[in-house]
C-alpha positions in Angstrom: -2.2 9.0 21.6 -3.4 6.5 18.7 -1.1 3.9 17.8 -1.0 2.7 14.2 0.3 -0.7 13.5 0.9 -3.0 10.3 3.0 -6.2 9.5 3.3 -7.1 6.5 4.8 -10.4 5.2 7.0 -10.7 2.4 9.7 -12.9 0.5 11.5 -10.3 -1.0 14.7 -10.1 1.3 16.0 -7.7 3.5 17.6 -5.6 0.7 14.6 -5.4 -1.4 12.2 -5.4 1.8 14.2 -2.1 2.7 13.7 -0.2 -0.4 10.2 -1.2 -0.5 10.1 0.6 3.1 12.4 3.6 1.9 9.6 4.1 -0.8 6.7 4.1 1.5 8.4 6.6 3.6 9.1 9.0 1.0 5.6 9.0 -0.2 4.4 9.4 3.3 6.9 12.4 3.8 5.4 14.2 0.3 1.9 13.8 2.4 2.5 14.2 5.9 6.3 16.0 6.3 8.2 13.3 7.8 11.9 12.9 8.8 13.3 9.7 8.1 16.7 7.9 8.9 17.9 4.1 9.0 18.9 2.6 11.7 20.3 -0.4 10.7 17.6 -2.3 9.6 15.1 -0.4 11.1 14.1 3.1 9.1 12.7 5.6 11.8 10.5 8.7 11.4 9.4 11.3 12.8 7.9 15.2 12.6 5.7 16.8 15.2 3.0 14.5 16.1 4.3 11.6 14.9 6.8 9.1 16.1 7.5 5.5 14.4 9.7 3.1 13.3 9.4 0.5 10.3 11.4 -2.8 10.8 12.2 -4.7 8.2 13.2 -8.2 8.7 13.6 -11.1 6.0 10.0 -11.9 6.4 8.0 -9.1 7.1 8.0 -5.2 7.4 6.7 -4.0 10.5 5.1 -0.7 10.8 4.6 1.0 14.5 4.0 4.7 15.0 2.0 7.0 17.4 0.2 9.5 16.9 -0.6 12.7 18.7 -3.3 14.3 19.6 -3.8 16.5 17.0 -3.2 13.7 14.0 -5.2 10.8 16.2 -7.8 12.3 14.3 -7.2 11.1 11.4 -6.2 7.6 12.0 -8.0 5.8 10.4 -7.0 7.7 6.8 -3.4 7.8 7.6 -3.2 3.9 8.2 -4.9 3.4 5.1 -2.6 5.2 3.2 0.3 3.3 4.6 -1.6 -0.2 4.2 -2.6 0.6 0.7 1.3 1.9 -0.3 2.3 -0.8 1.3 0.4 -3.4 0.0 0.7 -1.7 -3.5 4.6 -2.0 -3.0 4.8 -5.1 -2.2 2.8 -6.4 -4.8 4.2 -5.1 -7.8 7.8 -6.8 -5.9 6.8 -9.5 -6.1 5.6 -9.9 -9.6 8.7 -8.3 -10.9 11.0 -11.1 -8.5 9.8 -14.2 -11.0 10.5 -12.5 -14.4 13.9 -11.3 -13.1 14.8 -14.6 -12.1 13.5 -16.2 -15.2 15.6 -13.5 -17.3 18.5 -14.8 -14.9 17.9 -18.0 -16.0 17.5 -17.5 -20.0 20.6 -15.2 -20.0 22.6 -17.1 -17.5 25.9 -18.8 -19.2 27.7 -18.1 -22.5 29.0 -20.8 -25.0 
């Protein structure tokens, strides 16, 4: 079996960490068919071949899955994919964070 894993820091919070995860998941479901459910703060997936978990934390989201036999194959694509939606995720996060707190900021109290 071929394990597949990838951390990846953040300072988004668990709350926005989690959708970030939800989001990577449902684009990897469209792709690959997976079956995905939280548990608690830990979203787990799964269809045949595949088994994994992402954990999300308030620092990081940490992706573990393994592969089968059939699917070990194509490693090396498949982690890219997650890395690069990931990563892509991630990003945009954290450029929207500063211009939603500076909104917050502008539009904070009324006279």
């Amino acid at each position: 079996m071929a394990d597949i894993k990838v951390v990846r820091k953040h300072h988004l919070g668990v709350a926005q960490a989690k959708k970030i995860a939800q989001k990577t998941a449902d684009d990897l479901a469209q792709e690959y068919d997976l079956k995905s459910v939280w548990d608690g703060d830990t979203l787990r997936f799964s269809r045949s071949g595949v088994e994994g978990t992402m954990a999300v934390t308030p620092t990081e989201i940490r992706l573990e899955a393994k592969l089968g036999l059939l699917l070990s194959a194509f490693k090396g694509k498949i982690e890219q994919h997650i890395e690069h939606r990931l990563d892509e995720l991630l990003l945009a996060a954290a450029a929207a964070a500063p211009a939603a707190k500076s909104g917050e900021k502008k539009g904070g109290r009324k006279a």
